[in-house]
C-alpha positions in Angstrom: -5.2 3.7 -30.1 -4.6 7.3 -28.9 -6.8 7.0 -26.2 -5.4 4.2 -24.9 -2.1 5.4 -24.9 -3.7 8.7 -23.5 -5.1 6.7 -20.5 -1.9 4.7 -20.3 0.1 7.9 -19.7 -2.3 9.4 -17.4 -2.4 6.4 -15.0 0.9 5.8 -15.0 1.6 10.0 -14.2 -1.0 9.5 -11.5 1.4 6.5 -10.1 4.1 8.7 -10.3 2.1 11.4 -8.1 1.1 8.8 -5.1 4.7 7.5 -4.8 6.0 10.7 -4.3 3.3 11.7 -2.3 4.1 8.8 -0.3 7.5 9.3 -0.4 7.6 12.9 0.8 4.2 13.3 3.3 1.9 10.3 3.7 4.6 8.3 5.4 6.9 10.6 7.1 4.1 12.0 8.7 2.9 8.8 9.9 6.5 7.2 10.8 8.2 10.3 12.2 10.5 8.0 14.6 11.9 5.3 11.9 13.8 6.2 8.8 12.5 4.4 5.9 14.5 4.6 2.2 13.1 6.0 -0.5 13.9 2.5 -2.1 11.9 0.7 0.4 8.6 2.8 -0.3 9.3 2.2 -4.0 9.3 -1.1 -3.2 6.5 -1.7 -1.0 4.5 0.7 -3.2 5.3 -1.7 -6.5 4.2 -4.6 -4.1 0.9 -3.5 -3.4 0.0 -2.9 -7.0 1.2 -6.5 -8.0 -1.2 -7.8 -5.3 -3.9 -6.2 -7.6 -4.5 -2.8 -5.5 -5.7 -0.1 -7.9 -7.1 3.1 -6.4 -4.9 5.3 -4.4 -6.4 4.8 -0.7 -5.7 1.0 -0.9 -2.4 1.2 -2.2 -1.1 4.0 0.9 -3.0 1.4 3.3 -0.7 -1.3 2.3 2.5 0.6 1.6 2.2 1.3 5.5 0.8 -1.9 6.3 4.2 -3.1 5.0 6.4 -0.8 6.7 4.6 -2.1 9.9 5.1 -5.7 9.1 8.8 -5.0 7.9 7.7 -6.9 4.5 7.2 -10.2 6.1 5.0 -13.0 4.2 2.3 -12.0 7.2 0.9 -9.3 4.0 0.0 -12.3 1.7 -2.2 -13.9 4.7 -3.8 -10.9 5.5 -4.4 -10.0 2.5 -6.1 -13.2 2.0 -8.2 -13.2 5.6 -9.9 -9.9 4.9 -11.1 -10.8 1.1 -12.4 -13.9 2.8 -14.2 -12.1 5.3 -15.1 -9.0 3.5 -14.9 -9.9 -0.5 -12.7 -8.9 -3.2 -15.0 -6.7 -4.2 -14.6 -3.7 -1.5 -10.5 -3.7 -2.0 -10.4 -0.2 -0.5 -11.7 -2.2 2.9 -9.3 -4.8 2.4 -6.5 -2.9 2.4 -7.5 -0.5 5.6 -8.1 -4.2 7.4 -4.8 -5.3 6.5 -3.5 -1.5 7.6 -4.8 -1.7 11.1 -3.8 -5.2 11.9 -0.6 -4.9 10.3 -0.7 -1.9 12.8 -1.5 -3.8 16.2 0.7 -6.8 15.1 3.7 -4.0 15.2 2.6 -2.3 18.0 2.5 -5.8 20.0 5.6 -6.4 19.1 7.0 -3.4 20.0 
């Protein structure tokens, strides 16, 4: 029981870490001309772990793969194309897919 609650404590520190992480230097780096809320990362951050997203490079790919998309349902379908074409298995993959075209879709709308 200790050890779970252990582990339970450590994963949820190492949460802790990435959101600020995210919060402070992964995406003011990237988004130096837009002004995104603390809120909104939190949000978008809490998003990508309910669609399943565990390790820490798939969960920054689609916290900025939302900024991009300003949160629109276009996430779910992505999501959805690349595990069809790549697998659920690779989710890492998946969520650098959705990234980049979340990335052109913005960048053509722009």
């Amino acid at each position: 029981a200790y050890d779970e609650f252990l582990q339970g404590f450590l994963t949820e520190r190492g949460k802790h870490r990435l959101l600020k992480k995210l919060q402070t230097e992964i995406i003011p780096a990237e988004f130096t001309d837009i002004t995104i809320l603390h809120t909104d990362i939190v949000h978008y951050f809490e998003q990508a772990l309910q669609f399943g997203f565990k390790h820490d490079s798939a969960i920054i790919h689609l916290v900025k793969a939302q900024i991009y998309l300003k949160n629109d349902r276009t996430l779910q379908q992505l999501i959805a194309q690349a595990n069809e074409e790549i697998g659920e298995h690779f989710p890492i993959i998946v969520a650098q897919t959705v990234y980049e075209q979340a990335k052109r879709i913005f960048k053509k709308e722009k």
